[in-house]
N, C-alpha and C positions, 0 to 999 in steps of 0.2 A: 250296932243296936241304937247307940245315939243318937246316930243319925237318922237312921230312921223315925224315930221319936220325933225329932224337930220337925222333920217335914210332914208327920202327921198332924202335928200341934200347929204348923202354919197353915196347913190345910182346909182343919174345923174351924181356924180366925176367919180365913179369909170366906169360906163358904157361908157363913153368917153376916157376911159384911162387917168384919170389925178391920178399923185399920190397924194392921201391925206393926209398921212401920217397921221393917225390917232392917237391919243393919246391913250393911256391902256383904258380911261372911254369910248374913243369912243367905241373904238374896244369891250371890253366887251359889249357894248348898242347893235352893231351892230351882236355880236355874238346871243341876245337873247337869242332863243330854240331852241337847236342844237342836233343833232344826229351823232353816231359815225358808221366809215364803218370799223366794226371789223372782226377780223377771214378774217382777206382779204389780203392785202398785211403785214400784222403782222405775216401770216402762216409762221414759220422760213423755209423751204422749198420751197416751191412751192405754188404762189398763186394756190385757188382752192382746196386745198389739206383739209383746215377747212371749209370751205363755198364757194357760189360760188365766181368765178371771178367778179371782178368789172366791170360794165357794162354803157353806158353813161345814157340811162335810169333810172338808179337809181337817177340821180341827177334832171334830170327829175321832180321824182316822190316827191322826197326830196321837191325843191321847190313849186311845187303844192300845196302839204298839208301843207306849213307854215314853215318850217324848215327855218331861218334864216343860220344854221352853220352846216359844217359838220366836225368833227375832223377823219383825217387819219392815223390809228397807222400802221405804218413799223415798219418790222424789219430787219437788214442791214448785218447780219453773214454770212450767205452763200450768197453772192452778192457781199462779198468783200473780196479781195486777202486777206490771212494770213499773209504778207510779205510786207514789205515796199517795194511802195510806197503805200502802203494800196488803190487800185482801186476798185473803188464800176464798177462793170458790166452795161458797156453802154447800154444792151436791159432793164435792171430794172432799171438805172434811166432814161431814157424816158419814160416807164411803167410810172414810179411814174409820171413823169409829164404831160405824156396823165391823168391820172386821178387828177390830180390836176385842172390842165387847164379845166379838163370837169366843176368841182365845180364853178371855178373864171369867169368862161362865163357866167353862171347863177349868178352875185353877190351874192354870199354864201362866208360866210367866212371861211377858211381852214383852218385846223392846220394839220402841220404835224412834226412829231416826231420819236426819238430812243427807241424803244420797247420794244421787247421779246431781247434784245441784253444781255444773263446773262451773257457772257464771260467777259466782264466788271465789271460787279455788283457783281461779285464771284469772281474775279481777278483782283483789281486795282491796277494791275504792270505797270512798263513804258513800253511795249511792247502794253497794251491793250487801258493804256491813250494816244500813238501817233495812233492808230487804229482808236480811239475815234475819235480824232483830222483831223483826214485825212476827216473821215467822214463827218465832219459841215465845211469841208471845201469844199467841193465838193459840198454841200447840198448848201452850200453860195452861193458857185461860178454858181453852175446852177440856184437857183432861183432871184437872188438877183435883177432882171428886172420886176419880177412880181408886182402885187398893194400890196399896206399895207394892202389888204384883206387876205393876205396869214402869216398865224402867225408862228413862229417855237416854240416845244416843244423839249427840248436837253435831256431831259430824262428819261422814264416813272418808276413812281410807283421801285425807285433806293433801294430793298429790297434789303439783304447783305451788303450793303456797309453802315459806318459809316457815322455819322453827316457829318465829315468835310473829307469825301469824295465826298459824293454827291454835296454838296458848293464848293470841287474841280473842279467836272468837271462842273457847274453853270459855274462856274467863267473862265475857260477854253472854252466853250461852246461860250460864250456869246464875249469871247476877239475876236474869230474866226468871228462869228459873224456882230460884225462892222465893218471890216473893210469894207464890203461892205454891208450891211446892219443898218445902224446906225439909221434908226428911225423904222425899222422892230417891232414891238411888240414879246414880246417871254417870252412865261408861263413857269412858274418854282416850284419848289417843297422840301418838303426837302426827307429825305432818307423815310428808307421803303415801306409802300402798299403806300405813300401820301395819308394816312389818315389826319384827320383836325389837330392831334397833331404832325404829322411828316411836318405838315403846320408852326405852331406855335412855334417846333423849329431849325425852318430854316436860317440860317444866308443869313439876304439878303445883296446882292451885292450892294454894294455903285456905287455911280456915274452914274448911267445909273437910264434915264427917261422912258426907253418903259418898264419895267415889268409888269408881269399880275401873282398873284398867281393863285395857281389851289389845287384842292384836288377831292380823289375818296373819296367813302362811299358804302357800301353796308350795311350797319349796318341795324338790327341784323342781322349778318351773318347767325345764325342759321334757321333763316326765310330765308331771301331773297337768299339764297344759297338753302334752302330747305332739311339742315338737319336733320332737326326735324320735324315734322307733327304738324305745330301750325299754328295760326290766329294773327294777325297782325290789331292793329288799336284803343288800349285802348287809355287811356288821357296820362299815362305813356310812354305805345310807340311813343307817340306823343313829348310828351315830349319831351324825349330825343333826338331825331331826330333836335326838337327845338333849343336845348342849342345847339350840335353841329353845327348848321348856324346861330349862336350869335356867338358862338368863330371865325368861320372864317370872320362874320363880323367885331369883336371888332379887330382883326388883321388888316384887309385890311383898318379901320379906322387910328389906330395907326399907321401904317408902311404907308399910303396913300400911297396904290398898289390895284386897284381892282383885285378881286378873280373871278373865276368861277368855279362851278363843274363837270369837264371833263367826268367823270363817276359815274353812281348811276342803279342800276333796283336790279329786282329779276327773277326768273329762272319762266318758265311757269309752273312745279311742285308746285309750293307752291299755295295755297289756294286762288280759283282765286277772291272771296271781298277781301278779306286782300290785293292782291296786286294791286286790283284796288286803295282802299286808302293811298296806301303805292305812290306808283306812283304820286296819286293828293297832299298827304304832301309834297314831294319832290320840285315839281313845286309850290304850294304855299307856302313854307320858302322860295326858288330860288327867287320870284318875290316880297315878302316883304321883302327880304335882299339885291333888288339891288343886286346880284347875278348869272351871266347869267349862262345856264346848258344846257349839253350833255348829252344825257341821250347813256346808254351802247346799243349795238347793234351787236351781235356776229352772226346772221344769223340762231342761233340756241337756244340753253336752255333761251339766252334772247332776241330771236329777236322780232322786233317791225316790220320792213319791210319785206315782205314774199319775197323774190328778185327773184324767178322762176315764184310764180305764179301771183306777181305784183300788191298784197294785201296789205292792212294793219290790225295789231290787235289792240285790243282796247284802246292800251296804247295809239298811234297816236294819239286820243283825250285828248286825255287826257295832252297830250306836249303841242298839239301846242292849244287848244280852255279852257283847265280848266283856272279859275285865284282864286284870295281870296274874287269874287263875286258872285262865281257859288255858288247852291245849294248844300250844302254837308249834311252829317249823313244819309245818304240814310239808310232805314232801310224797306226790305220786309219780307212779314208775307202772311200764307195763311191764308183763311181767307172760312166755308164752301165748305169744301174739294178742290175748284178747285178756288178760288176767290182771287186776287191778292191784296192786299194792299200794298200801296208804300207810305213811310213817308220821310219827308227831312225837313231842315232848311231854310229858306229864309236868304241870308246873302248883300242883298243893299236895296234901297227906289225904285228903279224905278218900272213904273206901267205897262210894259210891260208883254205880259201875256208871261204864263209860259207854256212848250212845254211838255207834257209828250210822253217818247221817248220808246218805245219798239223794241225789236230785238227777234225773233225766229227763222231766218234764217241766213242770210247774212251780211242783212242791217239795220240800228232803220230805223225804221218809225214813225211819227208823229202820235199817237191813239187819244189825246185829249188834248183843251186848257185849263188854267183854269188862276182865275185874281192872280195876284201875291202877295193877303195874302195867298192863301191857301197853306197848307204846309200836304197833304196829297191826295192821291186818292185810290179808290178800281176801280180795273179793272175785271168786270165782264164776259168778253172777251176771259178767257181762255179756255184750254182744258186739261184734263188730258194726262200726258207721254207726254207733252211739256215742254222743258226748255227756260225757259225767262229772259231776261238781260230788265232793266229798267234804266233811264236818264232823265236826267232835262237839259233842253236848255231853253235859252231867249234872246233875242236882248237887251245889253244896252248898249247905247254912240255909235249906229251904229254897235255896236261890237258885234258878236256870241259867247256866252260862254257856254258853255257844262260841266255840272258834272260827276264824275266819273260814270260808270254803275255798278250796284250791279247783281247778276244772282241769278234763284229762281228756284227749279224744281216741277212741278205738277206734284207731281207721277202718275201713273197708280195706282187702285185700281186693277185691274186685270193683271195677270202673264199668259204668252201667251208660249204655248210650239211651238219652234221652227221646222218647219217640220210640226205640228198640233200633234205631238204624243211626250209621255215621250219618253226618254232616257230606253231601256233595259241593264240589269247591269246585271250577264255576256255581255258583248259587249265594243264595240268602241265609245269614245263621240269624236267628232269632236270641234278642239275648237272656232271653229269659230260658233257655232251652238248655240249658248247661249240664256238663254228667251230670250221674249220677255215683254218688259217696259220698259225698258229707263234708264238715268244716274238716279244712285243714287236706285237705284230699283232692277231691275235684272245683273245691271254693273256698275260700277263705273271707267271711262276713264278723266285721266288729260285733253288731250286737246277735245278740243269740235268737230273738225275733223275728220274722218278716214285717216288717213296719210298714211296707205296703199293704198286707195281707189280704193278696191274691195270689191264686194259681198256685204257687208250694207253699211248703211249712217247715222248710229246712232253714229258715234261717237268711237263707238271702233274702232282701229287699223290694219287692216286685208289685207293682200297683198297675193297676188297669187301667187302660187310656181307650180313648173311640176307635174300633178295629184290634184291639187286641191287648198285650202287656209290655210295660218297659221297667226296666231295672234301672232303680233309684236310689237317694240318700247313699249315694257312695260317699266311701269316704278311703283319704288319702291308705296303700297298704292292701286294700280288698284286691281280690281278682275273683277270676271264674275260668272254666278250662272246658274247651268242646273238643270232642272226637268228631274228627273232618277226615274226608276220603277226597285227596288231590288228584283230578283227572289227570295233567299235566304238568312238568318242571316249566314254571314261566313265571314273570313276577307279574303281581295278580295288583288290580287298582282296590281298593279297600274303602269303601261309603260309608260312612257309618252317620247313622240318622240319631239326632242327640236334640236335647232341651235343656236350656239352662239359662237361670236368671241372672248370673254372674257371668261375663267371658274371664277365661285365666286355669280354669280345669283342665287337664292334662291326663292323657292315657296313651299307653302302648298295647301293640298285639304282637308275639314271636311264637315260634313254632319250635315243639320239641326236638325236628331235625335240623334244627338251626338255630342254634341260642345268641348267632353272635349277633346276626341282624334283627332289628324290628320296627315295626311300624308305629312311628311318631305321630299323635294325631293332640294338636291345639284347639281347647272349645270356644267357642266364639258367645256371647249373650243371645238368647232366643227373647229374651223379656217376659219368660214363661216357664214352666216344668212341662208343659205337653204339645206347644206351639215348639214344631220342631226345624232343624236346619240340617243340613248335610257338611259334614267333613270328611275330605280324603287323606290316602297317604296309601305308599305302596309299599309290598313287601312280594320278598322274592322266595316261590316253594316249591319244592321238592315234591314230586309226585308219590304218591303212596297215601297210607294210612298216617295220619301223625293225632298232636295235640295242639290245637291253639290255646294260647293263655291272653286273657286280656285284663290286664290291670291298669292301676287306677293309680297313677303318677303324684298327682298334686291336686290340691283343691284351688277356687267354689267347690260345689256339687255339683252334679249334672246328672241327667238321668238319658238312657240308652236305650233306644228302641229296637235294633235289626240293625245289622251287619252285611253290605252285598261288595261278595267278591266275584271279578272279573278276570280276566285277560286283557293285558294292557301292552301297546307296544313301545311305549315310552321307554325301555328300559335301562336306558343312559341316561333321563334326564328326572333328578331327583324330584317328588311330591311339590305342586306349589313353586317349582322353579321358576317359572315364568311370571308369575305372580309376585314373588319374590322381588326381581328383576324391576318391579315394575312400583311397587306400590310398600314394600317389604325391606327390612333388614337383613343382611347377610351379613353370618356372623363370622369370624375363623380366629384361628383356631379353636375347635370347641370341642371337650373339653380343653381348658388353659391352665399357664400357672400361675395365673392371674393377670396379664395382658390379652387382650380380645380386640382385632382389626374387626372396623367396622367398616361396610358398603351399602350407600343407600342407595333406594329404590329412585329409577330416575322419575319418578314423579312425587316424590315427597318432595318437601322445603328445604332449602341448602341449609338452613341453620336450625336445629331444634334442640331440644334437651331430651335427655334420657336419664329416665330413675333407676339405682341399681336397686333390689328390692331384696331382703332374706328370705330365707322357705318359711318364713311366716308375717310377711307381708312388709313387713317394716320398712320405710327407705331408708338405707343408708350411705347413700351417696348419689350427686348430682351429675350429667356433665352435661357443657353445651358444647353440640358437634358441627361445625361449618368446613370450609374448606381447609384450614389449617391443623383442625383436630379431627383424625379420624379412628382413634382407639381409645379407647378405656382400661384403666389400668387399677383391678382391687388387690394386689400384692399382698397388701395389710391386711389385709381381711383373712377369716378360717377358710380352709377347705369346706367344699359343702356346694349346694346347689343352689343358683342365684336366678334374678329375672329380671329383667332390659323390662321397663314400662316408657313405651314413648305415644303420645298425641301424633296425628297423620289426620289432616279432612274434619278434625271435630270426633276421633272415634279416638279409641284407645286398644294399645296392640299390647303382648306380650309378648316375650321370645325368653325360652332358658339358655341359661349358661352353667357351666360346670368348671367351678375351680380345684385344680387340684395340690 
């Protein structure tokens, strides 16, 4: 109830224009559940250029659904002269403060800050600390009329630069600062990603009462980034996530500075239970640590706000209605092929009934009540080749709370040929032509949309190009599966007509009478999504009825027009061997256990370098190959899947490797 009080009483200040002047504990109370407007004016370029343009609307939408706070990351390089007097460009900073002003009309509380600005963070010479300096002072000087609603941030996430660097420009930042701003609140960090230990070992600035710490987390990276193909949500995962908002509590006790969590999510790639609970631990340590949170918001891999089509996705519940009262351990199970059972924990006393929430479309709906001991239901209700998201809602203390949603797929028992007929092999598979049954069945698609949307609605990705459809926005995990009728046992040449802006995409095709072979195919750069190129690779089939599966290896993206299989007589001599031979690396043993013999192509350079690169892009390691070196040896390295980058003519090639 207190609470609430306060934030109504700062509400009616600040909607009068009175300044408040809120203290760090306000301003954190009043930040609450806040959301960030990324890939926006952070694009070092040109807003637009990563997501779309900011919009008034958005804020709009922001307040509607509960958002308390919105934090705005800039970034300020090209906006601002090279040259003393260091001027930041008069049309962006009005920009900035049309979209500020949009926020503060709506009582939302701002943050804005120095971003993507590495030229600093890479270089803190006196040329880039008066740069710096020019910058919060112009940032001063134009906002400093606004409410204590509007907070400043002087640095984000300050990687490269040491300890008492970042505590440099802090303490520079903040001199700038006061002078006209002197009760302004302004969040701070210490160096690197401001993870919770670049928190802990931050030297805080003496003498000044408005601080507010701050910290990112994406933790496990390997999850929430989606480098790995895991699940997310043991007692351990939890754990951990736990101790790390105990440390930033035990800090903001001892140092009396409240904290907040400016950034936290996971990409839509990753496993969508795991990152429903991933999301609801986040928000419930945030609100038993006294802790307000931003959740990240890039427009993209982790957007929460659809800002085109004026949606939201499921996290939005999860921000602003989960608490540490909701029902959690949601656990679905099917249950006589098509029968839903949903299980969960009951976590308060109140005797409000309990909402069971389902989503097959759009929107949950409300399917049934029940009293608030029960802590399971079977939903009878379903239908096969439906996917369903289930939820628990209940009124207590007046108040809506919503559990995270769990999704469950009712397969199809039955596999539908697209068109009503197999696939003929000699012939053309279209790849848009896939069975028919649903995610998890005949396709397996990340997001639950068709982001192309054309031609289906099941969820694969499919957009229209001139003469017809291709399947796009893949991403690393997806596949698709055709019913194909093989005239003949022969191994067949495999075209497949691709687009893509990036070379370095990776896909295979096998067959269900032959899981052990499969057709290797490496995407080359088109310079385009619909300027298209041809890739081979052969694979050897079985005459009959089968299933071809083709999935999607590694990223860029690429996008897939038509598939033409032939009869090839090559059948000793492996895809692109000659080619190979000629212009190409041969690699052996592959996979290794960690030594790789290398043979170059006799018309590449006797001496070149080769980058070893991880499944997410990183080099981590060199070598240069001439006549005396002809292998590469990552021993030291994890198990896992690697990739040879080397230059050839001014182009750049890839080739995988597999350590085991």
């Amino acid at each position: 109830m207190y609470k609430s009080i306060t934030i109504l009483f700062l509400s009616i200040l600040l909607s009068h224009g009175v300044m408040a002047q809120l203290t760090p504990y306000e301003a954190v109370e009043a930040i609450g559940r806040g959301i960030n407007l990324g890939n926006t004016l952070d694009a070092p370029k040109a807003e637009g250029d990563w997501a779309p343009k900011a919009e008034e609307y958005y804020f709009d939408a922001y307040k509607e659904a509960g958002f308390q706070s919105v934090r705005i990351p800039i970034t300020w390089d090209n906006r601002v002269s090279k040259t003393a007097p260091y001027d930041v460009d008069a049309d962006f900073m009005n920009r900035v403060e049309e979209v500020v002003d949009w926020g503060l009309e709506r009582n939302l509380v701002i943050i804005i800050n120095v971003h993507h600005d590495d030229w600093l963070k890479n270089d803190y010479s006196d040329d880039n600390i008066a740069r710096f300096e020019a910058i919060w002072t112009q940032i001063s000087d134009r906002f400093h009329t606004k409410s204590d609603s509007l907070l400043f941030e002087p640095l984000n996430e300050p990687h490269g630069m040491t300890i008492a660097e970042a505590a440099d420009a802090n303490k520079r930042a903040l001199a700038i600062i006061r002078e006209k701003n002197p009760t302004r609140n302004v969040i701070i960090s210490g160096n690197g990603w401001s993870a919770i230990q670049d928190l802990l070992t931050m030297p805080v600035p003496s003498g000044d009462s408005h601080l507010i710490g701050y910290f990112h987390t994406y933790d496990p990276w390997d999850f929430s980034s989606a480098e790995k193909s895991r699940t997310w949500g043991t007692k351990s995962d939890k754990d951990f996530i736990s101790n790390e908002f105990k440390k930033a509590k035990d800090w903001s006790t001892q140092n009396r500075i409240p904290v907040i969590i400016s950034e936290f999510g996971a990409v839509h790639s990753t496993d969508f239970n795991s990152r429903m609970r991933h999301y609801a631990h986040f928000v419930e340590e945030s609100l038993s640590r006294g802790i307000s949170f931003m959740a990240w918001d890039d427009g993209g891999w982790y957007e929460i706000y659809q800002r085109k089509a004026k949606k939201w996705h499921e996290t939005k519940d999860i921000l602003i209605h989960n608490t540490t009262e909701t029902a959690t351990n949601l656990e679905l199970s099917i249950q006589n092929d098509s029968t839903v059972l949903v299980e969960w924990e009951n976590r308060n006393d109140a005797t409000s009934m309990l909402k069971i929430e389902r989503k097959v479309e759009e929107e949950f709906v409300v399917i049934d009540s029940v009293v608030s001991t029960v802590t399971s239901y079977l939903d009878i209700s379903t239908t096969q080749g439906n996917k369903y998201q289930y939820r628990i809602s209940q009124i207590v203390d007046e108040q809506l709370i919503i559990s995270y949603p769990q999704k469950i797929n009712v397969l199809n028992t039955e596999r539908g040929f697209y068109g009503g007929v197999l696939i003929a092999v000699p012939g053309t598979l279209e790849a848009e032509n896939y069975d028919i049954g649903g995610e998890g069945f005949t396709f397996s698609d990340t997001e639950e949309l068709n982001q192309g949307g054309a031609y289906r609605t099941d969820g694969v990705d499919i957009e229209e190009i001139t003469g017809g459809y291709q399947v796009g926005y893949v991403e690393k995990g997806e596949w698709l599966e055709y019913s194909v009728d093989v005239k003949e046992t022969a191994t067949y040449k495999i075209t497949a007509f691709i687009a893509a802006m990036e070379a370095g995409g990776e896909m295979t095709i096998k067959s269900s009478l032959n899981s052990r072979e499969e057709a290797e195919f490496s995407i080359p750069s088109t310079k385009s999504w619909t300027e298209q190129t041809s890739v081979e690779s052969n694979l050897k089939l079985e005459a009959g009825e089968q299933i071809l599966r083709l999935t999607i290896n590694s990223q860029p993206a690429f996008n897939i027009d038509k598939l033409k299989l032939e009869v090839t007589t090559d059948v000793d001599v492996p895809p692109l061997a000659l080619e190979d031979e000629i212009s190409n690396l041969i690699v052996y043993p592959n996979p290794s256990t960690g030594k790789f013999n290398i043979t170059k192509g006799i018309k590449m350079n006797p001496t070149f370098d080769i980058q070893v690169l991880n499944a997410i892009g990183n080099n981590i390691a060199t070598f240069s190959l001439d006549v005396n070196q002809k292998s590469i040896d990552i021993s030291k390295y994890p198990k896992g899947i690697y990739f040879l980058k080397y230059f050839d003519n001014q182009e750049v090639f890839y080739k995988k490797i597999i350590k085991e």
